[in-house]
N, C-alpha and C positions, 0 to 999 in steps of 0.2 A: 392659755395665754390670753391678755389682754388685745383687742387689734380692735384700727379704727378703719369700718365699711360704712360703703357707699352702697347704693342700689343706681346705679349708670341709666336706669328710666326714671327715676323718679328726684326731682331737684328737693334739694335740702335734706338728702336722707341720712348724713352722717352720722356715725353710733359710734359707741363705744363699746365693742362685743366681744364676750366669750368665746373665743375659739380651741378647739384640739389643739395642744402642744403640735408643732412639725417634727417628724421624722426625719431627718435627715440621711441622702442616698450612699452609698460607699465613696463618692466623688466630691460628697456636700461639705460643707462646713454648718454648723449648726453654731447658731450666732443669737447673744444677747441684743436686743434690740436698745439703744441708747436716746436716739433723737432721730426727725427728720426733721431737714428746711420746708419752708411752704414758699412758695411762688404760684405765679398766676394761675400754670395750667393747673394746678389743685385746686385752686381755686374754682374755676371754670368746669370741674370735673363736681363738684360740691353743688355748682351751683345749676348742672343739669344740661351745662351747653357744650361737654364732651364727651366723648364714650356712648357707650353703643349696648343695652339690653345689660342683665348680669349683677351678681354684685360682687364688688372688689375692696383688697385692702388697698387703701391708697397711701400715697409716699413714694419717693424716687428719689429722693434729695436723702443719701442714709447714713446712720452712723452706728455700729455696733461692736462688740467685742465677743473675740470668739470664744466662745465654749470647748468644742471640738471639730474635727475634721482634719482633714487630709493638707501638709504644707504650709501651716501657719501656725505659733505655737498658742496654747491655750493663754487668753487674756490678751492677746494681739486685739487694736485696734484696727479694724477694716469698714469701707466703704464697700458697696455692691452698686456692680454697672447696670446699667438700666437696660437694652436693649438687648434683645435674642435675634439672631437671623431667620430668616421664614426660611419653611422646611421645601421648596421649588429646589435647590436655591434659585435665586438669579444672580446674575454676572458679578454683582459686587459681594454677596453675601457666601458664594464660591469662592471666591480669594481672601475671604477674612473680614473686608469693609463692610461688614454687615449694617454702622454707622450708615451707608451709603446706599442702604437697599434701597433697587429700582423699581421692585412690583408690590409695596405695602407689605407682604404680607409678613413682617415683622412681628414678633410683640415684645411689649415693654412692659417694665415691671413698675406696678401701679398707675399704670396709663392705659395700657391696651392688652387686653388677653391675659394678662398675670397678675398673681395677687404681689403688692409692692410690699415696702420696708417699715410700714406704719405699725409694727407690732411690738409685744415686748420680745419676742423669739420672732427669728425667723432663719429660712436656711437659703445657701445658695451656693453653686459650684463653685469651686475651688479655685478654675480658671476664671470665674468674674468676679472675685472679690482680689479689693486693694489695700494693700497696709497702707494706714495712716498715722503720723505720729501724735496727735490731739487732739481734742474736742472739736477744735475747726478744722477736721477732718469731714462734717457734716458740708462744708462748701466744697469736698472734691466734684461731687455731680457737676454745678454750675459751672467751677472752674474748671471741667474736662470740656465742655463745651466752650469756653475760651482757646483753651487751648488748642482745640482743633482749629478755631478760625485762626490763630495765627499761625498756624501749618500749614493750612489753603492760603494766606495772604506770601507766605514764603515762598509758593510752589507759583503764586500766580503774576507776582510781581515782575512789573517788566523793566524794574530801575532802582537801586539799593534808594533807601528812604530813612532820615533820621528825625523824622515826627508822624505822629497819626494822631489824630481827630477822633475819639470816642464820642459817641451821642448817646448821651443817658446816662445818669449815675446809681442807680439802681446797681443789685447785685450781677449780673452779666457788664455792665460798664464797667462798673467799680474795678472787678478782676480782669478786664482785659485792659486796663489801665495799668494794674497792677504787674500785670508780663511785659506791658509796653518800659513801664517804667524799669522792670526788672533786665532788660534788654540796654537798656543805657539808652533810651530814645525822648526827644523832646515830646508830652502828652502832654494833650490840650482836652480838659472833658467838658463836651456842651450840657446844658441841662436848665429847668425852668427854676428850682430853688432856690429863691432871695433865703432863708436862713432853714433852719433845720440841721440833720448832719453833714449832710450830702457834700457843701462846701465846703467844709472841714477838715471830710474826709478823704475828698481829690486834692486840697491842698496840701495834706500832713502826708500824703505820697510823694510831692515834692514836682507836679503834675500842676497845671495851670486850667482853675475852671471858666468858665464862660456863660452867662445870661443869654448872650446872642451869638450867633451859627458864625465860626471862625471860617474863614477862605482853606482850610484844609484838603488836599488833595488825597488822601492816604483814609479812608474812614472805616472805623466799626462801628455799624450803626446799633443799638441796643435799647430802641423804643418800642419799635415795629408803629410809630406814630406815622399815618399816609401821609399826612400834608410834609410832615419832615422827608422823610424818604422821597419824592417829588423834588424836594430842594438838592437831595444826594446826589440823582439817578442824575449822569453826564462827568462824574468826577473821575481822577483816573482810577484809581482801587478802589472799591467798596465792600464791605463784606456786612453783609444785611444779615443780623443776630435773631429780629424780633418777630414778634409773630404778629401783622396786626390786627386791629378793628375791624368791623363791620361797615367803618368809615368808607364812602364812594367819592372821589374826588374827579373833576371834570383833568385831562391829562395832554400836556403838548408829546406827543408820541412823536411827532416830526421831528419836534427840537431834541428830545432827548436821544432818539435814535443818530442826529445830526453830532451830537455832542459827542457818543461814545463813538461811533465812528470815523473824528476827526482828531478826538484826544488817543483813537487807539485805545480804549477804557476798557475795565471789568469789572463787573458788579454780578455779586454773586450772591447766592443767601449757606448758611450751615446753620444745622441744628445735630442734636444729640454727638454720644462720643465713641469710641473704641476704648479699648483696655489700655491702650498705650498712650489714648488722652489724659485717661484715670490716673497713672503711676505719672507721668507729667507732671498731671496737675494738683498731686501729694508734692512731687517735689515745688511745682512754686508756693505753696502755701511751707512748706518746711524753709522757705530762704523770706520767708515775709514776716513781719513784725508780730508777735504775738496780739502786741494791744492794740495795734491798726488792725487787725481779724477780729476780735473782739467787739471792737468798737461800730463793725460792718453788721455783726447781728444786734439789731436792735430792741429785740423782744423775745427773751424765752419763756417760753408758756410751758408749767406743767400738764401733764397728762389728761387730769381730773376737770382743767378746763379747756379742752381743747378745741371746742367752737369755736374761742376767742381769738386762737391761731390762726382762722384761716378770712377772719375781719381785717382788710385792709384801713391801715389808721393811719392817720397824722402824724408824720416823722418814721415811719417805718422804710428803714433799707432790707432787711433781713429777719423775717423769724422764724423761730426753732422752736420746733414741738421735742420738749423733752418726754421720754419713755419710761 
């Protein structure tokens, strides 16, 4: 099989390699590899400033169709979940949330400790793979991670709410726009983009975009930009998506601790998903517009040039390294 490694010590090591066919276990499914997304942390993984010694296939964002294995039938499209529980357990990854593990010792596939979904084969247990019905099945990862933050924003709310505030229109905005809007809620998405798609494509949702930072109490933030996050922190809800910068910003700790303690506030951060974000977030993409998902990946790069994948460009919301 074809697969794309990294060397996690040394930056810019991407390849295009040779590897053994995978075996797949009595439990596995043994899967065509079709496509992955690329976002940042691949990028950042590429580029030498994550991960740890090793070399790995990278990919996380996945899409393939099964060959064989156990509960799916042959030529099913499926995604595969990213996250494995660390073998302690601790507390969350005992009950299942392993999404929610407390002591790291996690690993995720094509991020930490596992080889990911960047090949043309690969295998994965039966309980972590998701049927998907179409090619924008490659956005169930990003959109499981949506998904989860509006399960915490469900669970943490302290007053029904019929608008929310996205910040960022990027692929994590974009879809948790997409659930907002899917929910019958008034969505408002902030974002810096005088033209390109971005405005297009929060307004062809039927979502209301914005140049400047709306009075929204209700937010999902999806920049991980500090100076923005700073303007959040004191709102009632917040649910903080991004990861940010290396950016240090000088901080009223007084005011904002004044703030959430007077509005009664929460602000909270999520990252990665569960199994049941996964099939979630098949179904929101199965009730979402074909050529609005379409129109969200901006760039699909064959195989043969897949450096070019992982170059962030001008106009780029989404790209897809096809397999």
């Amino acid at each position: 099989m074809r697969a794309l490694t990294v060397d996690l010590a040394r930056a810019g090591s991407l390849n295009l390699a040779d590897l053994p066919d995978p075996v797949p276990g009595p439990e596995e499914l043994l899967v065509e590899g079709l496509a992955i997304g690329i976002c940042g942390t691949d990028r950042e993984i590429v580029r030498g400033e994550f991960g740890v010694g090793g070399t790995l296939v990278i990919g996380h964002e996945s899409l393939g169709r099964v060959i064989s294995g156990p509960g799916f039938a042959p030529g099913t499209l499926v995604a595969g979940v990213v996250r494995r529980p660390d073998p302690v357990p601790c507390v969350a990854c005992a009950r299942g949330e392993f999404d929610m593990c407390r002591n790291g010792r996690y690993t995720e596939r094509g991020i930490t400790g596992l080889d990911g979904y960047g090949s043309t084969l690969w295998t994965v247990p039966a309980s972590y793979a998701v049927a998907v019905s179409s090619a924008a099945g490659v956005l169930v990862e990003p959109a499981s991670v949506v998904v989860k933050a509006w399960e915490r924003l469900d669970r943490l709310a302290l007053f029904p709410f019929d608008s929310v505030l996205v910040t960022g229109a990027g692929p994590i905005g974009l879809l948790a726009a997409l659930v907002g809007v899917q929910r019958g809620l008034d969505v408002h998405v902030h974002d810096l983009a005088e033209d390109g798609p971005k405005p297009a494509l929060v307004e062809s949702l039927g979502a209301t975009y914005h140049r400047t930072l709306p009075d929204h109490q209700v937010v999902i933030e999806a920049t991980g930009a500090p100076s923005l996050v700073a303007r959040l922190l004191g709102r009632d809800l917040v649910c903080l998506t991004g990861v940010p910068s290396a950016e240090v910003l000088p901080a009223d700790v007084g005011r904002i601790n004044r703030d959430l303690v007077l509005r009664n506030g929460i602000t909270f951060g999520t990252v990665n998903a569960n199994v049941r974000h996964y099939r979630e977030a098949s179904a929101v993409l199965d009730r979402a517009d074909d050529e609005w998902l379409s129109a969200m990946i901006t760039r699909r790069v064959p195989l043969e040039e897949f450096a070019s994948a992982f170059e962030h460009r001008p106009g780029d919301v989404k790209v897809v390294l096809e397999l």
